[in-house]
C-alpha positions as CSV (number, residue, x, y, z in Angstrom):
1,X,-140.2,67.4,55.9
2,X,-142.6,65.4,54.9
3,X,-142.5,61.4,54.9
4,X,-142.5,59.5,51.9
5,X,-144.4,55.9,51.5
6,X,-142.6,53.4,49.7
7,X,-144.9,50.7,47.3
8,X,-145.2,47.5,49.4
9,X,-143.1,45.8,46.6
10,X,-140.2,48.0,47.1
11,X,-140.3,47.2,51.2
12,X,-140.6,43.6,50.7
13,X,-137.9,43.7,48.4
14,X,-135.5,45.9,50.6
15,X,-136.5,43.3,54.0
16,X,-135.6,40.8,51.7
17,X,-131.9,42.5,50.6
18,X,-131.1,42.8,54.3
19,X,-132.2,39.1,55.4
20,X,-130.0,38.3,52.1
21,X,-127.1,40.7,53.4
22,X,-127.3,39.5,56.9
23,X,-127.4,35.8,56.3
24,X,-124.7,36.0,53.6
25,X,-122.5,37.3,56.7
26,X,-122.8,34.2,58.9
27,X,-126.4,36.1,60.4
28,X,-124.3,38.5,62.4
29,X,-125.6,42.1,61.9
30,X,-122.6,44.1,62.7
31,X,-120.2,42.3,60.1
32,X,-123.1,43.0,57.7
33,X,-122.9,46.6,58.3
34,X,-118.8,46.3,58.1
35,X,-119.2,44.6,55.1
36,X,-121.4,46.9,53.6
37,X,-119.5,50.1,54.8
38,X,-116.0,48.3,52.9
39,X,-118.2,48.2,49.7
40,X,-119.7,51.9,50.2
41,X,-116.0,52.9,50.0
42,X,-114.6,50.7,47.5
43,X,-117.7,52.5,45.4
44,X,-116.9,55.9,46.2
45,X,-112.8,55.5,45.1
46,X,-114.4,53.9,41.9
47,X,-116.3,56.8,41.8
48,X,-113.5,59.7,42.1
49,X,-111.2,57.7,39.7
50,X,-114.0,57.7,37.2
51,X,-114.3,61.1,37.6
52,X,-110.7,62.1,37.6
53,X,-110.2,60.1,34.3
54,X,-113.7,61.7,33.2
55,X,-112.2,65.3,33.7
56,X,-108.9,64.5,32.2
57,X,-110.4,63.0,28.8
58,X,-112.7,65.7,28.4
59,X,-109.7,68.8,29.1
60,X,-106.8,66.7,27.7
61,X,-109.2,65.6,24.1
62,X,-108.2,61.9,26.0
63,X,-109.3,59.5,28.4
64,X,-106.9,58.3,30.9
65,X,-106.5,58.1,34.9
66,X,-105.1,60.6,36.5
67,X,-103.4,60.8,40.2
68,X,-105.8,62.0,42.6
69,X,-104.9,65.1,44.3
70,X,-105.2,65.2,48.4
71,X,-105.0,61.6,48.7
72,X,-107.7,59.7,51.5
73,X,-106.2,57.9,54.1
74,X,-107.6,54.5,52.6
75,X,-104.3,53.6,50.6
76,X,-106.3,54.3,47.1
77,X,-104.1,53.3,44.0
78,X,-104.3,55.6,40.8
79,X,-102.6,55.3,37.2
80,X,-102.0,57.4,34.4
């Protein structure tokens, strides 16, 4: 594999997105990374829904949310 070198920009900018991350949760790393994991998922049920709905519109000649089949443990709420 071989190892990619970011710009210096993009580095600064990322050290400065976790120092923003980390501060913004009272400067306690591990509820930063909590925080951040509770937003990765969040994303990823946006995600499927937008996909589901996406699928459904494009079969159905319609757009509209559809149930999820093999619902996650996480409790996620669907419409059609």
């Amino acid at each position: 594999m071989t190892d990619q070198v970011q710009p210096t920009c993009d580095t600064d900018q990322m050290e400065a997105d976790v120092t923003a991350v980390i501060e913004a949760c009272g400067g306690d790393p591990r509820t930063a990374i909590k925080a951040l994991l509770v937003e990765q998922l969040i994303q990823e049920q946006r995600i499927e829904r937008l996909a589901a709905a996406l699928s459904f519109g494009y079969v159905r000649g319609r757009i509209g949310v559809t149930p999820v089949h093999g619902s996650s443990s996480h409790g996620e709420i669907t419409r059609s």
